[in-house]
N, C-alpha and C positions, 0 to 999 in steps of 0.2 A: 495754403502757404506757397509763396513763388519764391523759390531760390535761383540765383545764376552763380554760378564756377567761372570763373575768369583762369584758365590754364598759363596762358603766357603775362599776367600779375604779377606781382613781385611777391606778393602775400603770399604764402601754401596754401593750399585749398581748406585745410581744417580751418587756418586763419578765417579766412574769407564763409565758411559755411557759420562758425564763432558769431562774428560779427554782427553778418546779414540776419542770423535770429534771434541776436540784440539789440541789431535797431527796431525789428519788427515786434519785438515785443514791449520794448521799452517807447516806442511811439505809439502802440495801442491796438495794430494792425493784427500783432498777436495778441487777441487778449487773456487776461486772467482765469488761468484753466484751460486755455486750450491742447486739448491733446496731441503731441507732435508724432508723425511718422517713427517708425521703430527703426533703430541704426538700419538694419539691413536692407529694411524699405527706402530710407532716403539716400542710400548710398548708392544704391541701384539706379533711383532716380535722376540721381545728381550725375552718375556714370563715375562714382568714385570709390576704391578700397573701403570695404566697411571699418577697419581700424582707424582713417582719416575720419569719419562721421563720429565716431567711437569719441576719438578725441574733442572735437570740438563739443560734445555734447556733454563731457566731465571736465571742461573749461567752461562750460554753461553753467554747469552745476554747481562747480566749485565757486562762481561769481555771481551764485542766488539766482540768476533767468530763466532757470529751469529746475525742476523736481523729478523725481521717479517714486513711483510710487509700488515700487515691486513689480507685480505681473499686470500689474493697472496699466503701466504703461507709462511714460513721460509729460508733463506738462509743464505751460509756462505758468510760472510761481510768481506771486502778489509781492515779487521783490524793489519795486522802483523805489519806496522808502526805504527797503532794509537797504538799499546800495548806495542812497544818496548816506545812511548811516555811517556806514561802515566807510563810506569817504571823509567823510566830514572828520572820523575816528582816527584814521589815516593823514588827516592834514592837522587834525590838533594836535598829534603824536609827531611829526615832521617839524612841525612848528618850532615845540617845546625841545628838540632835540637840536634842532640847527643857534637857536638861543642858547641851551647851555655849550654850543661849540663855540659861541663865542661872534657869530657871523652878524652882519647888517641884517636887518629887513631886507634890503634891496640885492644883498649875494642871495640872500635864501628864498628871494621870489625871483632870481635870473636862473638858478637852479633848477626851478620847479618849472620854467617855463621851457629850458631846455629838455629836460624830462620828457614833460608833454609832446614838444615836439617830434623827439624819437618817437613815443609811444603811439602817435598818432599820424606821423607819415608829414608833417607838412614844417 
């Protein structure tokens, strides 16, 4: 597993460690069951607070890309269908709620697209 920290980012470093083991596992480079470094080992590595590693790894968890398996250690979790799931769950729920507000189709996909764009920097 190769990580890089970008310090002067605009992301926090938890962001950016989040991220980078999202993409990496969700394009395959991590795969399914791979056992990840323990917070205090990759925190070291990284040159970063183990409570930042801490954090991104229980934002891993809590968004299915990661498992713990007690004293077994951490791995990446066979999530990339639970997530397209639970999006999909997320957009039929969004849907149905911007409909009974009353909005267009086209307010509630300008919405959704500003969203995204916060949420993804661009």
């Amino acid at each position: 597993m190769t990580l890089k920290i970008h310090i002067d980012d605009s992301a926090p470093p938890y962001e950016q460690v989040r991220a980078r083991i999202s993409e990496q596992a969700r394009s395959g480079v991590l795969p399914v069951g791979y056992r990840l470094p323990t917070v205090r080992a990759l925190a070291e590595t990284l040159g970063l607070a183990v409570n930042t590693v801490a954090k991104a790894y229980r934002a891993l968890e809590t968004d299915g890309v990661i498992e713990t398996r007690g004293r077994n250690g951490t791995f990446v979790a066979a999530a990339g269908s639970a997530a397209e799931q639970e999006a999909a769950a997320a957009a039929q729920s969004y849907a149905e709620r911007t409909r009974r507000l009353g909005l267009a189709e086209q307010e509630a996909l300008s919405a959704v697209q500003d969203a995204l764009r916060a949420a993804y920097g661009g």
